[in-house]
N, C-alpha and C positions, 0 to 999 in steps of 0.2 A: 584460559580466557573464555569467558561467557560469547557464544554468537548462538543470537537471538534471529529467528529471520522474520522478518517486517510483513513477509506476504505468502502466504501458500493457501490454493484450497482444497477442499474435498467437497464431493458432492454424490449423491446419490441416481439410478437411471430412472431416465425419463417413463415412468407407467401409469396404468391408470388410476393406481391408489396414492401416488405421488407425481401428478403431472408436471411437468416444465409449463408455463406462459407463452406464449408466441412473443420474441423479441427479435434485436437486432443482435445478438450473440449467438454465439456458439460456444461448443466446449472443444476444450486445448487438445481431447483426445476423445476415441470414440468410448474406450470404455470409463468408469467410474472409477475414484479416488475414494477408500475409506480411510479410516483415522486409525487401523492397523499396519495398512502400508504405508500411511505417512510417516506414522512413529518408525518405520522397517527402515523407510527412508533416509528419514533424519539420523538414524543411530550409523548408519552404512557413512554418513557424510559429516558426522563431528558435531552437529547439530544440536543443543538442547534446548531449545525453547522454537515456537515459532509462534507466529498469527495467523490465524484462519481468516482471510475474509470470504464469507460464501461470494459463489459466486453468480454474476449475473444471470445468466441463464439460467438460474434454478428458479428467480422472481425475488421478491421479497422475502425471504425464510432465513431463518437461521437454526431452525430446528437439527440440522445434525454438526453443527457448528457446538454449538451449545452444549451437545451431548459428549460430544471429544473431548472439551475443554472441564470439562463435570468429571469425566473420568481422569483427566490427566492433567491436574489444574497447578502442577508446577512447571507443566512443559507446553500446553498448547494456552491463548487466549485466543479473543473472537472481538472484531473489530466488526459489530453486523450490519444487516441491511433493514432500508423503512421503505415503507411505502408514502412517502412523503406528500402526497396528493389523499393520505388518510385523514378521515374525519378527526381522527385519534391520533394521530401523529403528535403533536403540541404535548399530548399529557404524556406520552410515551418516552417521549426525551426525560422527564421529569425522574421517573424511576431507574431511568435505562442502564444506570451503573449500578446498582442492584438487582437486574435482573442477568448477569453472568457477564454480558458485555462491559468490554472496556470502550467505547467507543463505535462510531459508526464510519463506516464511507458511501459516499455518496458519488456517483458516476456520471460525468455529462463530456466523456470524450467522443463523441460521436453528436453531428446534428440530429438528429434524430430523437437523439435523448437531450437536447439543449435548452430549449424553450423553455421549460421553466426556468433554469439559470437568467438566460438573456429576458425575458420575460418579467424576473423577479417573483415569480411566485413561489422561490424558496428563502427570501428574504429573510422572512421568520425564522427560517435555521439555524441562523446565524446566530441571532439574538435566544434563542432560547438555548441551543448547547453552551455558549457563552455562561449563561446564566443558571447553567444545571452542571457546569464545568466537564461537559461531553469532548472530547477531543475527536475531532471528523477528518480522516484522510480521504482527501477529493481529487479526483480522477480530472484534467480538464488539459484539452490541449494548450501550447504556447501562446498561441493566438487568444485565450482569453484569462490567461494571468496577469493584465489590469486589471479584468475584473475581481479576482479574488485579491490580487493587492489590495482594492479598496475595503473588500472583508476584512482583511488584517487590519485596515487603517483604521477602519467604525467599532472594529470590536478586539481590541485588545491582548482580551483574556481570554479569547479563545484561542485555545492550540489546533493549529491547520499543518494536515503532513500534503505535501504534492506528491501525487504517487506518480511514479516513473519517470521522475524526472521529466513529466509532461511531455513523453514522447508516446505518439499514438500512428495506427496505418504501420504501413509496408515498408514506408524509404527507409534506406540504411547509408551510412555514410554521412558525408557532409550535408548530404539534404535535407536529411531528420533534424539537423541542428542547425539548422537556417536561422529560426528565430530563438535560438536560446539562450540570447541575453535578458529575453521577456522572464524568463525563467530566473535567472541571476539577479534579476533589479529586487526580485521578494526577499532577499538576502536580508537586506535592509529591516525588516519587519521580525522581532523578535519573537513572534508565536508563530512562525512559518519554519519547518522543517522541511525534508525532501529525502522520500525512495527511492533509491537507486536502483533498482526491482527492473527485471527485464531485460537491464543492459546489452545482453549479448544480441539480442535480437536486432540492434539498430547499428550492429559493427558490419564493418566490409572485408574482415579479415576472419579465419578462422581462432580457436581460443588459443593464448589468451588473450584474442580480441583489442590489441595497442590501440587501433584505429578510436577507439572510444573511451582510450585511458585517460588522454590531455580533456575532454571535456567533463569524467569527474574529480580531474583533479580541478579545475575550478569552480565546480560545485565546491570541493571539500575547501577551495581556498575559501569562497564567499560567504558560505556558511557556517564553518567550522565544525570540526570533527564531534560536536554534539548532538549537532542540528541536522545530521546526516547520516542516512541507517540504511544498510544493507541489508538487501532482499533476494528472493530469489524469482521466486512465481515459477516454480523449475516444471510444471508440467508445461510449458511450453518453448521453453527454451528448446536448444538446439543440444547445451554441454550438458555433461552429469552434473548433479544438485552438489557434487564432491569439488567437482572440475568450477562452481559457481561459489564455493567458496575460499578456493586456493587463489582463485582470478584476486581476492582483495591479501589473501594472508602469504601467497608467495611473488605475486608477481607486480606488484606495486613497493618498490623500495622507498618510494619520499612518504610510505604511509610508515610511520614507526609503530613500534609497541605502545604506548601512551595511546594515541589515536586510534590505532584498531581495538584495541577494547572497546571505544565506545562509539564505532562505526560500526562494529561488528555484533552489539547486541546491548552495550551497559545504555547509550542513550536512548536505543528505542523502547527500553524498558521503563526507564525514567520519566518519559517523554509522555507514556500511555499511564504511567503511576501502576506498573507489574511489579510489585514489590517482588525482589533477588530473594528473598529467605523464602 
């Protein structure tokens, strides 16, 4: 069985010939992730393919995203980042899937980073990856998946992943999944998928984490085993990146063989057009 994982990154330290930006992030750990340990990683944990999304704290870059994926272009891809308040952003989409990316994400789980969503002055996003057939996995807590419902509704043909299951902050337990039927009602919208990335982070039990089994299994009821990819994001989790993928391959018996193929890497490949050969 192919598993593909939906979310990992690597990043480079913060100097002065490669600065970090002043944000609202952090990074998962203090030292750096390169795209030797990742591959060390993944091969230790069964893993062959994964997605690089750079990550926030690095700014807008994908510069060593890009260069993992150039070197290992059966095993890693790059889902990258824009600077979307760029002058240039609009033509950028235009070529963006030949220039090495399969797609972008785009982050407004935090207010801080919101204002333009709420604001609409990403508006255009929409309609131009639509239109350039970009697939964008967007970051956004529960509380505002009306609004990307109405994305799905105005445009289509565009492919939208919800990363983490729109679980964002600290709470674990029942409190993190207060509003996660906001989350379930996108079911409905057939270009709307969903990362299950993070998972262990928002359980009240140690692995393999039951407390937060029953809520993906109704993701996997709502949206079906296509429309729903397993991830990891494992530098910040708590289990091993091994321990993050036996949680779906031994310890959920209502997932069969049939559905974990394609929860576990054939739809997210599909999904992003990573062509298997």
């Amino acid at each position: 069985m192919l598993i593909a994982d939906a979310q990992v990154h690597i990043w480079g330290a913060n100097t002065p010939a490669r600065p970090w930006p002043q944000t609202v992030y952090v990074p998962h750990r203090p030292q750096p992730l390169s795209r030797d340990e990742l591959l060390r990683e993944m091969d230790a944990a069964g893993v062959q393919r994964a997605v690089i999304v750079p990550p926030a704290w690095e700014g807008d870059r994908n510069d060593l995203a890009l260069e993992a994926a150039r070197s290992s272009p059966q095993r890693l891809a790059v889902m990258g980042r824009l600077d979307l308040a760029s002058p240039s952003a609009r033509e950028a989409i235009v070529g963006l899937r030949g220039s090495g990316l399969l797609g972008l994400r785009v982050t407004f789980n935090f207010p801080a980073v919101q204002a333009p969503l709420l604001e609409g002055r990403v508006d255009w996003l929409w309609q131009a990856a639509e239109k350039a057939c970009v697939p964008l996995m967007v970051f956004v807590p529960h509380a505002l998946m009306p609004l990307i419902d109405g994305v799905a509704e105005r445009h289509p043909q565009l492919k939208l992943v919800l990363d983490h299951m729109g679980l964002v902050g600290k709470t674990r337990g029942e409190a993190a999944f207060a509003d996660f039927d906001r989350l379930l009602a996108l079911a409905r919208r057939p270009n709307v998928a969903v990362k299950t990335t993070t998972l262990p982070l928002y359980a009240a039990d140690e692995y393999p984490y039951r407390s937060v089994h029953p809520y993906l299994r109704r993701v996997f009821d709502a949206f079906g085993p296509q429309r729903v990819f397993w991830g990891s994001d494992f530098t910040q989790i708590a289990c091993s990146y091994a321990e993050s993928v036996r949680m779906y391959t031994e310890e959920m018996p209502w997932l069969n063989a049939h559905d974990q193929e394609w929860v576990m890497g054939r739809g997210l490949c599909a999904w992003l057009d990573w062509p298997l050969s």
